[in-house]
ZALUMDREN-958797 format. One line per field, with one value per residue: residue number from 1; residue in one letter; x, y, z of N, C-alpha, C, O in turn. Coordinates in pm, 1 decimal, always signed. Example, Ala and Ser with C-alpha at 12.3 -4.5 7.8 and 13.67 -1.06 7.14 Angstrom:
<recs>
kolmi	(1|2)
mivo	(A|S)
nx	(+1319.0|+1285.0)
ny	(-569.0|-225.0)
nz	(+780.0|+708.0)
cax	(+1230.0|+1367.0)
cay	(-450.0|-106.0)
caz	(+780.0|+714.0)
cx	(+1320.0|+1290.0)
cy	(-330.0|+3.0)
cz	(+780.0|+787.0)
ox	(+1423.6|+1340.9)
oy	(-331.9|+113.8)
oz	(+846.5|+803.9)
</recs>
This chain:
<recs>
kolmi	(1|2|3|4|5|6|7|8|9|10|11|12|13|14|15|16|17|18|19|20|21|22|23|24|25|26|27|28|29|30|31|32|33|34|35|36|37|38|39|40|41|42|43|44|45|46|47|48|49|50|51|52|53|54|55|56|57|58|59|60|61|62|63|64|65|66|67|68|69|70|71|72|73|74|75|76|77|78|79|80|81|82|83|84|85|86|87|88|89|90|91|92|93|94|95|96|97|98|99|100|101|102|103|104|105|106|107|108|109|110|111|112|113|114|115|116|117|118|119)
mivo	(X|X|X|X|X|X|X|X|X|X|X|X|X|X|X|X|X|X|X|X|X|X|X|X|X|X|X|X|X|X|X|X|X|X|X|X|X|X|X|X|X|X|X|X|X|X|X|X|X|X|X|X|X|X|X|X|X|X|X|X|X|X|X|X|X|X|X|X|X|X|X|X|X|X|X|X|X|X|X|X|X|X|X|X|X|X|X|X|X|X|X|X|X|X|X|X|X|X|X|X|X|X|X|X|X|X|X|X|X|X|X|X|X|X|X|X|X|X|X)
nx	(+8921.7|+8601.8|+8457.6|+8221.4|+7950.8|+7733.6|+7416.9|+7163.3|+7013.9|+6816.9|+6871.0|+6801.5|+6858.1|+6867.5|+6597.7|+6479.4|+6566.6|+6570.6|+6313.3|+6197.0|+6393.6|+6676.1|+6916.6|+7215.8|+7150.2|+7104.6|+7198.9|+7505.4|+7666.5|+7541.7|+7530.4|+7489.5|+7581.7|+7678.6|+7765.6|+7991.5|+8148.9|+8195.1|+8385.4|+8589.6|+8679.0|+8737.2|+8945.0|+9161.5|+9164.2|+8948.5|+8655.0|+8476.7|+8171.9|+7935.7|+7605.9|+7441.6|+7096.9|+6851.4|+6644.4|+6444.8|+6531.8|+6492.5|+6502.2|+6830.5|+6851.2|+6692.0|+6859.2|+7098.2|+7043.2|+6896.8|+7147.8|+7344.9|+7183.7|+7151.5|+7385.0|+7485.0|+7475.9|+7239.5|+7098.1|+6733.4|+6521.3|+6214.2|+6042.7|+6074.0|+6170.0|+6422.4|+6749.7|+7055.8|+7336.2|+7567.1|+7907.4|+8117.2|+8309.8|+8282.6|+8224.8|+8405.1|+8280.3|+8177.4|+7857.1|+7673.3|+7364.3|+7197.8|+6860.8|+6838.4|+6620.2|+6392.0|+6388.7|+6646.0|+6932.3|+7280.6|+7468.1|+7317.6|+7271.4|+7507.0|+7504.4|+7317.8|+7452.7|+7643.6|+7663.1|+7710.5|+7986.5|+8289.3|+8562.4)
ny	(-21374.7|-21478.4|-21718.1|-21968.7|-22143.8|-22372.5|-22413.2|-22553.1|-22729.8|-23070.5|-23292.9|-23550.3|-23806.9|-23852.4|-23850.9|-23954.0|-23759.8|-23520.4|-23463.6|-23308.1|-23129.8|-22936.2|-23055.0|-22974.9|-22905.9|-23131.1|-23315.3|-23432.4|-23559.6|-23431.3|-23164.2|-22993.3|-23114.1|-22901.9|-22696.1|-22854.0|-22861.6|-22562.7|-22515.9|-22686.8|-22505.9|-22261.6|-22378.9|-22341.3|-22074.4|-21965.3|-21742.7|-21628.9|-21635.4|-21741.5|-21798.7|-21944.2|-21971.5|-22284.5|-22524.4|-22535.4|-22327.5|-22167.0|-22248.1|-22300.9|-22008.2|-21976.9|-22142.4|-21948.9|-21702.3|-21800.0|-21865.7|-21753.8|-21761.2|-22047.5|-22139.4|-22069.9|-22005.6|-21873.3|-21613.9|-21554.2|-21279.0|-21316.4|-21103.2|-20894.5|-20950.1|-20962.1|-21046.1|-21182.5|-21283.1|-21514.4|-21479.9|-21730.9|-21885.6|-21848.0|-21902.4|-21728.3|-21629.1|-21509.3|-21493.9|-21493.2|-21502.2|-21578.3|-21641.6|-21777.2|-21929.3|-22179.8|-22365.7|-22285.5|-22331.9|-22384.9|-22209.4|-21986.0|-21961.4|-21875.0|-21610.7|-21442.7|-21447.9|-21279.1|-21002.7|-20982.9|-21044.5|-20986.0|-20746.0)
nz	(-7635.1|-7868.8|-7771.3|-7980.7|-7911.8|-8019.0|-7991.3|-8043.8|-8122.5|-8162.9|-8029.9|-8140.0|-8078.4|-7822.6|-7699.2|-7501.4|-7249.8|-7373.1|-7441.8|-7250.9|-7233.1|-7364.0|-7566.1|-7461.1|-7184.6|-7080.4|-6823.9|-6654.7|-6385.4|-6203.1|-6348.9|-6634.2|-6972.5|-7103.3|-6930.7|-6846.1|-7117.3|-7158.6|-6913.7|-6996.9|-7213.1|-7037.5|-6916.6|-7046.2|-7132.3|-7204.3|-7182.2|-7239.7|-7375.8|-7642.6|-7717.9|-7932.0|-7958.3|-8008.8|-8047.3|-7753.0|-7590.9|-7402.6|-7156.8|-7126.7|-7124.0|-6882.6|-6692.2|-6690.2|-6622.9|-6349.2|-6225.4|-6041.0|-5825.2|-5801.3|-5769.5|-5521.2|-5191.2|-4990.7|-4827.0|-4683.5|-4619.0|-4444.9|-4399.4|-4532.0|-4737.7|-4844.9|-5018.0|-4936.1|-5072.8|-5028.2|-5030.3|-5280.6|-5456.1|-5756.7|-6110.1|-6353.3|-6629.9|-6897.0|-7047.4|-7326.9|-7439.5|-7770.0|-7897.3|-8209.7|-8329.5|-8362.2|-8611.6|-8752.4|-8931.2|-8893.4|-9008.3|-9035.3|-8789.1|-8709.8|-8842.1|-8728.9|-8474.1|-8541.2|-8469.6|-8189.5|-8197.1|-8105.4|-8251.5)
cax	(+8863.6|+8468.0|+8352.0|+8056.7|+7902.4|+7619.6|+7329.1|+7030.2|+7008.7|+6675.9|+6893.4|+6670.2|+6920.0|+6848.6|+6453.9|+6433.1|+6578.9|+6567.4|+6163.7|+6162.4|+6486.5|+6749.6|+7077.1|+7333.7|+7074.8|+7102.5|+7299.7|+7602.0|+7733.2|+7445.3|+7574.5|+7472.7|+7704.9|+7705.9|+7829.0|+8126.6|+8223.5|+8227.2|+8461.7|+8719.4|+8736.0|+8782.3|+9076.6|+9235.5|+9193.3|+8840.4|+8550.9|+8374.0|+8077.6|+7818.7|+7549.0|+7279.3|+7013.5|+6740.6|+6530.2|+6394.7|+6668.6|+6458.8|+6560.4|+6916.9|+6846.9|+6668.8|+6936.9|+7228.3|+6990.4|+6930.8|+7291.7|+7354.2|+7116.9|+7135.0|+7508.0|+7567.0|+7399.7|+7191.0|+6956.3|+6641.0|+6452.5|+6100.1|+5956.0|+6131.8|+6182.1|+6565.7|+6846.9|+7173.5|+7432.4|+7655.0|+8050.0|+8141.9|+8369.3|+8210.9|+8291.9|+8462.0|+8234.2|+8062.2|+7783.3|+7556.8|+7255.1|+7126.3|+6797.7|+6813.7|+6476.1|+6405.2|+6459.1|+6762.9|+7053.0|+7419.0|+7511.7|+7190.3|+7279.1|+7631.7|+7444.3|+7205.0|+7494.1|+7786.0|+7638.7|+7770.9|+8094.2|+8376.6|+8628.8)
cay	(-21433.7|-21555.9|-21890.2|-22001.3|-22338.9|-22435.7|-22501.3|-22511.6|-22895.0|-23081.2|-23400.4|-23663.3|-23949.9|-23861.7|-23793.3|-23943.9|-23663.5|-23418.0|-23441.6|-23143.6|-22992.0|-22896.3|-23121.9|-22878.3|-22906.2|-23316.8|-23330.2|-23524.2|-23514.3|-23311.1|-23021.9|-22996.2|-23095.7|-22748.6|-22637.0|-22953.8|-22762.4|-22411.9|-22569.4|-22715.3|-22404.3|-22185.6|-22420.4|-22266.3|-21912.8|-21917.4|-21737.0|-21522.0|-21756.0|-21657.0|-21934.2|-21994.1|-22071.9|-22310.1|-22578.6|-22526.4|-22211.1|-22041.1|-22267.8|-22263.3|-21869.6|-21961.2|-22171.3|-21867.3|-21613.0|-21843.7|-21963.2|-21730.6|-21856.9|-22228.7|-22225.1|-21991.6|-22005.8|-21696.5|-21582.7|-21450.9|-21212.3|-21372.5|-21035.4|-20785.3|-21020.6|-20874.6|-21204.1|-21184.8|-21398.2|-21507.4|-21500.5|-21869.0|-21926.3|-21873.4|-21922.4|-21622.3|-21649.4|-21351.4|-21571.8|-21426.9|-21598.4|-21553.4|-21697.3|-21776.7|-21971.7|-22334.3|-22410.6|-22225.3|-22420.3|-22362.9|-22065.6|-21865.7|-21898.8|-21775.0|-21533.0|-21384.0|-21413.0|-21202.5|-20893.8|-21001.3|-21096.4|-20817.4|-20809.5)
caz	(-7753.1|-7790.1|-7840.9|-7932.8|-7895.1|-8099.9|-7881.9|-8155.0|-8201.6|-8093.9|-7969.1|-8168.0|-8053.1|-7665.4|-7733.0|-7383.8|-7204.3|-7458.9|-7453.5|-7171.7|-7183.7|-7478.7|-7538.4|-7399.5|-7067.3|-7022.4|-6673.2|-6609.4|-6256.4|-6148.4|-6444.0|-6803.6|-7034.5|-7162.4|-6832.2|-6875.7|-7206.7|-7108.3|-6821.0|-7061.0|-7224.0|-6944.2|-6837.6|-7141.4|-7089.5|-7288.6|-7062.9|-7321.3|-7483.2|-7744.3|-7743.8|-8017.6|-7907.2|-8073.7|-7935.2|-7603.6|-7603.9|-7313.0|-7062.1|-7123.3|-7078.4|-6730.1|-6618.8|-6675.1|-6564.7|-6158.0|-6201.0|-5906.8|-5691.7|-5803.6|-5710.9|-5430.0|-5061.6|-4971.3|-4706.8|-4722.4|-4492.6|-4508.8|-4356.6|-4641.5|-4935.9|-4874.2|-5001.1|-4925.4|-5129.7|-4941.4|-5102.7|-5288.3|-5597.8|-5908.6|-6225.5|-6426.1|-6757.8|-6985.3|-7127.5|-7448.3|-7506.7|-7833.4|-7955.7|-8353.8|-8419.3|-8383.1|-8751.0|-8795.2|-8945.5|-8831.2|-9103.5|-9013.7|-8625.0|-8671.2|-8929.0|-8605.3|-8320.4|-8590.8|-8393.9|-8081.1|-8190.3|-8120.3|-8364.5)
cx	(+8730.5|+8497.4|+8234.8|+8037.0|+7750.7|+7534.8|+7188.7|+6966.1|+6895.5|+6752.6|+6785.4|+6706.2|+6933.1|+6694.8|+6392.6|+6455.3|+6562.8|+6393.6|+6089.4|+6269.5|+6588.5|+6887.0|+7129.9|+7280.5|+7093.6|+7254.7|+7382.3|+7669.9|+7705.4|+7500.4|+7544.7|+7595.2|+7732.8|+7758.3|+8015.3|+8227.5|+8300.3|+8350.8|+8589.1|+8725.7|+8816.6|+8902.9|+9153.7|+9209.9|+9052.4|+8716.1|+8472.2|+8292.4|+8031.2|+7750.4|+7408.6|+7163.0|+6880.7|+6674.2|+6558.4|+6519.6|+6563.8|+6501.3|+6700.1|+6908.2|+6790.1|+6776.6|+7071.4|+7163.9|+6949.3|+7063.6|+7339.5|+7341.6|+7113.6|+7284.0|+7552.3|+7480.5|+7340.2|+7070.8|+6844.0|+6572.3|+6324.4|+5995.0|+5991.8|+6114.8|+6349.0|+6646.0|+6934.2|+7238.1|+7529.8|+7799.3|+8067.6|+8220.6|+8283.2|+8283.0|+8290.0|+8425.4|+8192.3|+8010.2|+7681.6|+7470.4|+7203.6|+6989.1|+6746.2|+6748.5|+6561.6|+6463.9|+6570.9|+6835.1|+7176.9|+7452.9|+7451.6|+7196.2|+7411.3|+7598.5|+7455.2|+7323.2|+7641.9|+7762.1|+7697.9|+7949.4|+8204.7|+8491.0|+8620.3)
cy	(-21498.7|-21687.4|-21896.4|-22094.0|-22330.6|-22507.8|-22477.4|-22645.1|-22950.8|-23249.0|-23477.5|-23808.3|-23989.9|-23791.1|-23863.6|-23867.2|-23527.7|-23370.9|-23296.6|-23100.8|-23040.4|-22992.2|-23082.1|-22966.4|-23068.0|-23316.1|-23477.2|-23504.7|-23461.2|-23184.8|-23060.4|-23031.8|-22947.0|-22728.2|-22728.3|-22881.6|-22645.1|-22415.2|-22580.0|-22582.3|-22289.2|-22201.6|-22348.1|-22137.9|-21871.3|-21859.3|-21665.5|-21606.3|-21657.5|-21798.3|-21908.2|-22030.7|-22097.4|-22381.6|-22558.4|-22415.3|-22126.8|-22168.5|-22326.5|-22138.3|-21862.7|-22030.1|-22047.8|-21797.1|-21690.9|-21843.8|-21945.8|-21825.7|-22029.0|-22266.9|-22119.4|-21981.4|-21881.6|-21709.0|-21480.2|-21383.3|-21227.2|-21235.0|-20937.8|-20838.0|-20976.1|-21048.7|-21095.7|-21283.3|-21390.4|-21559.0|-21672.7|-21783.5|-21941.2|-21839.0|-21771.1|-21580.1|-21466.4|-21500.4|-21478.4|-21499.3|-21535.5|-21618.4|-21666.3|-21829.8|-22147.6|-22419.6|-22362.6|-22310.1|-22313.5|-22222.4|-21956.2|-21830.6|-21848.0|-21655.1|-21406.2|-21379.8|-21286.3|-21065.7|-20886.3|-21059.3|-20988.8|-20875.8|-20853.9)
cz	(-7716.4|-7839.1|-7823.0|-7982.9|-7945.0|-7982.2|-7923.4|-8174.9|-8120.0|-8015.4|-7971.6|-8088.8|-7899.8|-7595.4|-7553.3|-7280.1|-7232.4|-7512.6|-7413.8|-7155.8|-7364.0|-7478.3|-7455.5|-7290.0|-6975.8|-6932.2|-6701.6|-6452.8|-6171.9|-6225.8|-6568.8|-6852.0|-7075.1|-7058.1|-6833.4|-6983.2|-7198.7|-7009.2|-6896.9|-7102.0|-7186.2|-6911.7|-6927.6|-7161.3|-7129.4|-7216.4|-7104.3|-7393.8|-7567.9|-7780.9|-7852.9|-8003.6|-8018.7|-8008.4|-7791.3|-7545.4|-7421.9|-7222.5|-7058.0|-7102.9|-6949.9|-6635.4|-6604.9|-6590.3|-6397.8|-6158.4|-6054.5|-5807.5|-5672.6|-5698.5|-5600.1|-5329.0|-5040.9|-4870.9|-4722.6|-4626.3|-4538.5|-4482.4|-4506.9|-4759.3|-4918.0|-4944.6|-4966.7|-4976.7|-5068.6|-5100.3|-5144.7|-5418.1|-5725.0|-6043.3|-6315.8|-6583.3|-6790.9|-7072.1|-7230.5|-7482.6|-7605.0|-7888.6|-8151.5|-8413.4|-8372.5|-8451.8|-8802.8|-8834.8|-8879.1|-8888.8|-9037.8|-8884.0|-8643.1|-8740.0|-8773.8|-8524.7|-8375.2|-8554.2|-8283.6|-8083.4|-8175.1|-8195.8|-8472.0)
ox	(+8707.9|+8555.5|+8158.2|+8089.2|+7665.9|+7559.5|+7109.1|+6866.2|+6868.5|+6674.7|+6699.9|+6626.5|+6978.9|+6677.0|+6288.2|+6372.1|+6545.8|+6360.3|+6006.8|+6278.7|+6571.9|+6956.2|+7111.0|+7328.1|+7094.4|+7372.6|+7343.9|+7730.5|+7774.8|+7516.8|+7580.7|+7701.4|+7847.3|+7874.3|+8124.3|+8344.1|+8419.8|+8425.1|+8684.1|+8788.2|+8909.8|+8979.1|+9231.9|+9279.1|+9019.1|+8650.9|+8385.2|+8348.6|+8061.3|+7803.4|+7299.6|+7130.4|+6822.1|+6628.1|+6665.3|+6589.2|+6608.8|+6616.6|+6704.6|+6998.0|+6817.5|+6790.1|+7143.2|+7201.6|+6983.6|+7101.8|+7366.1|+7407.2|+7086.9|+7303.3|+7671.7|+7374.2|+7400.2|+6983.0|+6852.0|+6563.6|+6292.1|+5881.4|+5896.8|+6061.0|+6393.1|+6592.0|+6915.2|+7205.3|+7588.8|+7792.5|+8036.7|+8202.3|+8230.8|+8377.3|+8184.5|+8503.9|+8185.4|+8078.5|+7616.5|+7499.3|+7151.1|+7039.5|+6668.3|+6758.6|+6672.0|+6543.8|+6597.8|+6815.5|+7163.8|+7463.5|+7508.9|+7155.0|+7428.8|+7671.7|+7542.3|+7315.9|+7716.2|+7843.2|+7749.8|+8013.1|+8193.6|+8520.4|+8719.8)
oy	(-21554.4|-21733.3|-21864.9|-22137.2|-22268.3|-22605.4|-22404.9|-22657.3|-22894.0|-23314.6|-23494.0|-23893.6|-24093.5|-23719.3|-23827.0|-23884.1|-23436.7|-23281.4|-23220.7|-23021.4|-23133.9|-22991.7|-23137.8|-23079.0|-23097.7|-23316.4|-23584.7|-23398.8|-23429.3|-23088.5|-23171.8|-22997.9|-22904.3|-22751.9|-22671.9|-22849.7|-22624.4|-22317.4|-22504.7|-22515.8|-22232.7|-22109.7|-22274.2|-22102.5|-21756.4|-21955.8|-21622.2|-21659.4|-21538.4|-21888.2|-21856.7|-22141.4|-22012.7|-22335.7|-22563.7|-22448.4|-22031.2|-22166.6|-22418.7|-22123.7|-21762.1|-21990.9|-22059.6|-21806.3|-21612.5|-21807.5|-22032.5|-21908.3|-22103.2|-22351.4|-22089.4|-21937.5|-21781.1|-21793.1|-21363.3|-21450.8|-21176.1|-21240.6|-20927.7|-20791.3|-20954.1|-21155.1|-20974.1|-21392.9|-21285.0|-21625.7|-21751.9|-21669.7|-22042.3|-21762.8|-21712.5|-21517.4|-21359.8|-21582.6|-21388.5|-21577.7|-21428.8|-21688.6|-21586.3|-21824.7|-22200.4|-22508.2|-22403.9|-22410.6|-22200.4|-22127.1|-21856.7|-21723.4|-21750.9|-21564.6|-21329.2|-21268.7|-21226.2|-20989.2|-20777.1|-21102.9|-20894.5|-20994.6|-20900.2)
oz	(-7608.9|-7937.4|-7731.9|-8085.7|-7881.0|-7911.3|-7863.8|-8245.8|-8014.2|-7946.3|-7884.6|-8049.7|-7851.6|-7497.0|-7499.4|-7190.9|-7151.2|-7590.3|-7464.5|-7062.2|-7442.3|-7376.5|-7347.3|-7275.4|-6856.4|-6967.7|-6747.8|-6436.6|-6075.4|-6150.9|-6606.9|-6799.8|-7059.9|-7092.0|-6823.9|-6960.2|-7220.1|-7017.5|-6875.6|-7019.4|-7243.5|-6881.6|-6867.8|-7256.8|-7100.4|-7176.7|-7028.8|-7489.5|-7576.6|-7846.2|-7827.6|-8046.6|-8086.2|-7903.9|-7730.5|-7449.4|-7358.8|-7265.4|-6976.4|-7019.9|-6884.4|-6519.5|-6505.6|-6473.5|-6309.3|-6047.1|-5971.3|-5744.1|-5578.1|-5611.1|-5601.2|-5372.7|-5078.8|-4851.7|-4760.3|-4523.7|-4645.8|-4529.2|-4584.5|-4859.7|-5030.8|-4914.3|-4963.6|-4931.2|-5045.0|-5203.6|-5055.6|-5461.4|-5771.7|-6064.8|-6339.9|-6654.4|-6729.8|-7133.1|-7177.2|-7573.0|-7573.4|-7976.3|-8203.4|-8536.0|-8359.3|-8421.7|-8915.6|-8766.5|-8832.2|-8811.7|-8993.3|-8839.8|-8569.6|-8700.1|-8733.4|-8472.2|-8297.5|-8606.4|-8260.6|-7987.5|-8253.4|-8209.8|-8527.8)
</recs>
């Protein structure tokens, strides 16, 4: 089954973190809450997202797209450019980023992501 988490909102009420990065994005623990969420879910069998994206939506799409490399050790061959990732535990997700506009309201982003929904 998907879920998808609303991650469109300009977080006016945390305009001091939320200046250069997107709600979801505001770290707890050294991890986004968005990453905290996705977590609970998972514990319950949930690992298929579908995310909305609105303000500042491209870097929630740069943090999935390193995730790899942010969370997994790797070596690089400085003569080749070659990496190697080395084996760690990672998390068992299918993430969908969609971007549905800044101004979008809630309707209009589940509107834009009911393409990606199976079922």
């Amino acid at each position: 089954m998907q879920t998808i988490i609303m991650c469109g909102g300009k977080g006016t009420r945390l305009r001091e973190e939320t200046a250069v990065k997107p709600k979801p994005m505001v770290e707890i623990g050294g991890r986004p809450v968005l990453w905290h969420i996705m977590s609970i879910y998972a514990r319950f069998g949930y690992r298929d997202f579908v995310l909305p994206l609105g303000y500042k939506g491209e870097v929630i799409k740069q943090y999935f797209h390193d995730y790899r490399s942010r969370n997994a050790d790797f070596t690089v061959e400085l003569k080749t450019g070659d990496i190697t990732v080395h084996p760690c535990p990672m998390e068992d997700w299918r993430v969908t980023l969609c971007d549905t506009g800044q101004e979008t309201l809630k309707g209009g982003r589940l509107k834009r992501v009911a393409r990606y929904i199976e079922g």
